[in-house]
N, C-alpha and C positions, 0 to 999 in steps of 0.2 A: 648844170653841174657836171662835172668830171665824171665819167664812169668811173664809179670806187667799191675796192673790194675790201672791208673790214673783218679779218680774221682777229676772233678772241678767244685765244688759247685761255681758258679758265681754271683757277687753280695750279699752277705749276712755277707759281714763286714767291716767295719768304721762309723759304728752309734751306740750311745746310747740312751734310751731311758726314758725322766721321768717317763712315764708308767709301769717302767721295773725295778725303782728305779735307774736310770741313766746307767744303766750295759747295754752290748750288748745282741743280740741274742745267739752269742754263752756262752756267762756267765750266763746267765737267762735258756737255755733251758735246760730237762733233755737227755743229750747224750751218755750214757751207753757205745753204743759199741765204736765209735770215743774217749772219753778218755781210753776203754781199749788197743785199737790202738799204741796212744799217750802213753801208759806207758808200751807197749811192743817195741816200737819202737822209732824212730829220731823222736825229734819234735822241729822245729824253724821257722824260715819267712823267704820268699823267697819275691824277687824284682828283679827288673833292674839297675844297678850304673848307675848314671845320666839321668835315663828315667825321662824325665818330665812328663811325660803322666802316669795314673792310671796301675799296672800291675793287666787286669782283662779282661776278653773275648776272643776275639781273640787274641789278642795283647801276651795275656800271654800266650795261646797254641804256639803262635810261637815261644816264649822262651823258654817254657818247651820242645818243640823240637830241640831248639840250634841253632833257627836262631837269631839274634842281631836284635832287631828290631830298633835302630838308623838307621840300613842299610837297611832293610826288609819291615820294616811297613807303608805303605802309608797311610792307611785310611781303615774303613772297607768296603769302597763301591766298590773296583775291587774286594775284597774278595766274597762278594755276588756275581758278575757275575759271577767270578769262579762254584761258589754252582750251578748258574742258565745256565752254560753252555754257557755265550754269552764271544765271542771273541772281546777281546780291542784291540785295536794300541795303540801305546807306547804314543801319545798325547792325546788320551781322557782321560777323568774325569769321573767316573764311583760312582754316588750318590747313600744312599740308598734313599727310593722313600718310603715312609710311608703314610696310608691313617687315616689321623687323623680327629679326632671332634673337631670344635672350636665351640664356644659359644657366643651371643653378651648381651650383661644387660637386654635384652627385650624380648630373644627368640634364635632361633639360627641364625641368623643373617643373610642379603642376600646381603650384603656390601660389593664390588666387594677387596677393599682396607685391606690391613693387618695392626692393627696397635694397639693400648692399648684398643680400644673398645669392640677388642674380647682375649677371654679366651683359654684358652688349656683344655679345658672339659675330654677327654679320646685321650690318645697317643696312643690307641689300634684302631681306631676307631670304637669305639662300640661294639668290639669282630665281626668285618665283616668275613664272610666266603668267600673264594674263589673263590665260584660261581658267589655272588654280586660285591664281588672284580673286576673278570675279567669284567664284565660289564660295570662296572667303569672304569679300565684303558684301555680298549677300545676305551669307548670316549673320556678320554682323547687323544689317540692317532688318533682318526678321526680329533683332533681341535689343537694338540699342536705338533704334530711329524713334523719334517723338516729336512732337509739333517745333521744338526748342533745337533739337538734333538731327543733322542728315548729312548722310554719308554719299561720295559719289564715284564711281569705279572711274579708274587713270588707263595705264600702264605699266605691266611687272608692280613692283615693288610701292609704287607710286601712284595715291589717291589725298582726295578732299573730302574733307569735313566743315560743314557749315553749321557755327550757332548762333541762330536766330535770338538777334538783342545781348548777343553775350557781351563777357567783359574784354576790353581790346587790352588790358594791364598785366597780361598774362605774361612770365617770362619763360622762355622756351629754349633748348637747344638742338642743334641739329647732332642726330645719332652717332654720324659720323667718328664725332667729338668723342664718342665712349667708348670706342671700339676697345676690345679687351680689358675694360674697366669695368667695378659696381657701377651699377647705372645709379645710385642713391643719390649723389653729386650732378645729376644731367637732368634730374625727373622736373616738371616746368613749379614755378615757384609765384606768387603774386597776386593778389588779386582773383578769386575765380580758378584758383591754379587747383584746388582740390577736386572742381566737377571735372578736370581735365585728367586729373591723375584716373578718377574713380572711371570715366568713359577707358583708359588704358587697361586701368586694373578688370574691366569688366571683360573687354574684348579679349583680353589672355587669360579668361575661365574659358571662353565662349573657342579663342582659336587651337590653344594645347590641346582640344579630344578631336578635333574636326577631322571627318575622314581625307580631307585632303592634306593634311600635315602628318596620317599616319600612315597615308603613302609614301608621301617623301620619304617619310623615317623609314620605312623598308628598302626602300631604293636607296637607303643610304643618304637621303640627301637632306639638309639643312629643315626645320622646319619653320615657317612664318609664323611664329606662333605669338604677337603682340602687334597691336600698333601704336605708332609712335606721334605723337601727335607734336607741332612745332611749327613753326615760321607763322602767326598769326598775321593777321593784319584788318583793316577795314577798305572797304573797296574806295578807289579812286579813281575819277573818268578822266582822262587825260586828254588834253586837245590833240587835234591830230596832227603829222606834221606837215601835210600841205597849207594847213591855215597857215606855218612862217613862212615857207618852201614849196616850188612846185616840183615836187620829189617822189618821184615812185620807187619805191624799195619793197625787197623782201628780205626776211629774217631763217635764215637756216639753222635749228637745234633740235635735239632731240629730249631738249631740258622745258617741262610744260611755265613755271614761271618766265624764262625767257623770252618763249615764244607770247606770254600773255602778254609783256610790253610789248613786243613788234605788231600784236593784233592790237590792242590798247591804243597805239601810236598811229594808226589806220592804215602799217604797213600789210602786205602779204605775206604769209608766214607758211614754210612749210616743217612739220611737223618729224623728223625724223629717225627710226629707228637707232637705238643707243647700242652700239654696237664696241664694247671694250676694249683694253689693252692696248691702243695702237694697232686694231688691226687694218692691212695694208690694203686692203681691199674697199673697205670701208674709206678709208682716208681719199683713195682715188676717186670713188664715186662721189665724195664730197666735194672736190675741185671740179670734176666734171659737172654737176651741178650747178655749181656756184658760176661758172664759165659760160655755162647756156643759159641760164635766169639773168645775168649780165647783159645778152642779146638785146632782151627789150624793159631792161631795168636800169634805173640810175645808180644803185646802193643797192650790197646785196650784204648783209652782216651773215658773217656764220662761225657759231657758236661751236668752240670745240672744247666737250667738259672735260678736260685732264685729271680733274679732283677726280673722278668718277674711277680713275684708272691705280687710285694711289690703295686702296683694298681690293685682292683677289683672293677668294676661299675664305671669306672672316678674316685676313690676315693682311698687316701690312706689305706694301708692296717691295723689292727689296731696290734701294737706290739705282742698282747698276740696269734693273730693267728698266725704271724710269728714265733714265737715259735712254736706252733701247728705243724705249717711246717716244720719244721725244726726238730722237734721232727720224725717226718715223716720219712723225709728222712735218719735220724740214723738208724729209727728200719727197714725199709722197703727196704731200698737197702743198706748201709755201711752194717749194721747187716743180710742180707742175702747175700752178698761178704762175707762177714767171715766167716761164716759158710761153706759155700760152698768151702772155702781152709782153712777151720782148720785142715784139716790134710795133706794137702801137703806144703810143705816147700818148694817146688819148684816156689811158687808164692809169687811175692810182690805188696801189696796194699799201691798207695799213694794217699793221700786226699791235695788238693790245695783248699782253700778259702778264696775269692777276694773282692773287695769294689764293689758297682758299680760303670760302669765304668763314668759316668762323675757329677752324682750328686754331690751338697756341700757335705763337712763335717764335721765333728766337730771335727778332730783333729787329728784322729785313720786310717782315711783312706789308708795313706803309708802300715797299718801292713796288710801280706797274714799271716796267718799262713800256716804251712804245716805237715804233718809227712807224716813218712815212717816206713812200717812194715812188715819185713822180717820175720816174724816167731822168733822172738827175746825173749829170754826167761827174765825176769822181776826178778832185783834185789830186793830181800824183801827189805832190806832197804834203796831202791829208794823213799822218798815222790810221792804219790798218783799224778800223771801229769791228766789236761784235757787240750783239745785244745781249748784254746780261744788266744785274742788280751792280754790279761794283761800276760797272760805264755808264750808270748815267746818278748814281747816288747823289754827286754831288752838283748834278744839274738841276735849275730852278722848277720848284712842281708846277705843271702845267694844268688848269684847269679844263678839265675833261668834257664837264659844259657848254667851252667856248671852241671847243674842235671841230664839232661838226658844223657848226655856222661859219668857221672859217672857209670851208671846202665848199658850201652852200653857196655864198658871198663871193669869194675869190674864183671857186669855179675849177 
């Protein structure tokens, strides 16, 4: 197989914006290298036939590796325990377990009950670090663990909750979704939905007095004071992909369900720091990366969570930085992947980008674009291609399944 470099820009299209004169990110922003890509190379849209669900996160790396997710995909929360190492039985329910801010009209509230009175202030909780983190799910687990319930510490903001034999009918949302909303409308619903709510309701008596949120609050800073419980699923063992392929890859994110497919998939995975906003630095050391793992790897997927960057401070982000970002990550890692194989022809770069994965949208959110670029030399008179949502709308959806068996296959 072709040494191939798979960049998935995650979250960063099915929105327009009036700020933007109703155009996307990708239409609005300047991306030099990504259209010279596109017009050296394939470019269309990729999806899933009949997937209901968004192609965007994990969901979509497991298609880009040729699993079906109708059969494959439960939920991203056994994909997290996979990342964090804990082992399922085939009847648990493995949630993700988020440490979020809610908010009440008066203050931040200390109202043991979930319900339109409080808000969804920051889905990050306050940008918590680790350290505060584990303190946190600590006590929760001094006050909420039980044969049936077990909590298990992540990263920042982000942990797992497993229940043993629970129900998998549970409907869930991701917090994201609520930001400056009553959270009444996002609370999980279905089946089982009320030991879910009551584990919430219980952890935000248990987080509002914790001495570590009444630091923050002195420091001024945001407090984790609820977790958020969402993305269920039941675990799923996945064949690996040398049984189709003799393929050695690694997966680069700093998203634990992603990385759980590329461990899941019996790729290498490396795990890395989630570092915000398009910062520049980060973004280099991510191509630099990707560039040396290349050396003695076939496939190196690397995961870049954009959604991640669309709230900073509890607050939406405002379009023209998202551009900003996005401009970022052209020049800073697409454009230093290129450079870096402009002269071997033995490498192929493809770029996948995705909706996020559960927010509304206004219309556009079906379309990934994607290209692919082999070293492809450019027809002069080919019209001038850039990658956006309007340039490939009306080209045929490509099943995303059969992608990487083509490059497998063709080589």
């Amino acid at each position: 197989m072709r040494k191939t470099i798979v960049v998935h820009v995650d979250g960063l299209t099915g929105h327009s914006f009036p700020e933007l004169g109703n155009q996307t990110l990708l239409q609005s922003a300047r991306t030099p290298y990504l259209d010279h890509l596109a017009c050296y190379g394939e470019l269309g849209r990729l999806g899933v036939p009949r997937e209901l669900r968004r192609f965007s996160g994990e969901m979509a790396l497991l298609a880009l590796l040729g699993y079906d997710p109708h059969k494959w995909y439960t939920g991203p929360g056994p994909l997290e325990g996979v990342s964090l190492e804990v082992v399922l039985d085939a009847h648990d329910v493995a949630y993700l377990c988020h440490l979020v801010t809610l908010r009440g009209q008066d203050g931040w509230g200390d109202g043991k009950k979930l319900g339109p009175q409080l808000f969804m202030a920051d889905p990050f909780g306050g940008g918590v670090e680790t350290e505060d983190a584990r303190e946190l799910i600590d006590a929760i687990n001094e006050q909420l663990v039980s044969e049936n319930i077990q909590f298990y510490l992540g990263r920042h903001h982000r942990h797992l909750m497993v229940w043993v034999g629970g129900s998998g009918k549970v409907v869930c949302r991701n917090p994201q979704e609520a930001l400056g909303q009553p959270i009444d409308a996002y609370l999980p619903i279905g089946d089982g939905a009320q030991i879910v709510r009551e584990l919430m309701e219980a952890s935000r008596l248990i987080l509002c007095h914790h001495p570590v949120n009444q630091e923050r609050l002195d420091a001024g800073l945001r407090p984790a004071n609820c977790l958020w419980l969402w993305g269920p699923g039941k675990p799923v063992e996945l064949p690996h992909l040398k049984e189709r392929w003799p393929v050695k890859g690694t997966v680069i994110s700093p998203d634990g369900p992603y990385v759980g497919v590329g461990t899941a998939a019996g790729l290498q995975t490396v795990k890395v720091e989630d570092v915000g906003e398009g910062d520049i630095a980060w973004l280099q050391a991510l191509a630099t990366m990707t560039s040396t793992v290349l050396k003695t790897q076939d496939l190196v997927c690397l995961h870049v969570p954009f959604y991640a960057w669309l709230v900073k401070d509890g607050k939406g982000t405002p379009p023209s930085t998202l551009v900003e970002y996005l401009q970022r990550v052209d020049e800073h890692m697409i454009g230093a992947l290129q450079q870096s194989f402009a002269t071997n022809d033995s490498h192929r770069i493809v770029v996948v980008c995705t909706p996020f994965p559960h927010q509304q949208d206004d219309g556009a959110s079906a379309i990934s674009p994607y290209l692919v670029f082999e070293g492809q030399k450019v027809n002069s008179e080919h019209p001038p291609l850039t990658l956006n949502e309007r340039q490939v709308a009306n080209r045929p959806l490509r099943d995303a399944t059969k992608l990487f068996e083509r490059f497998a296959v063709n080589n």
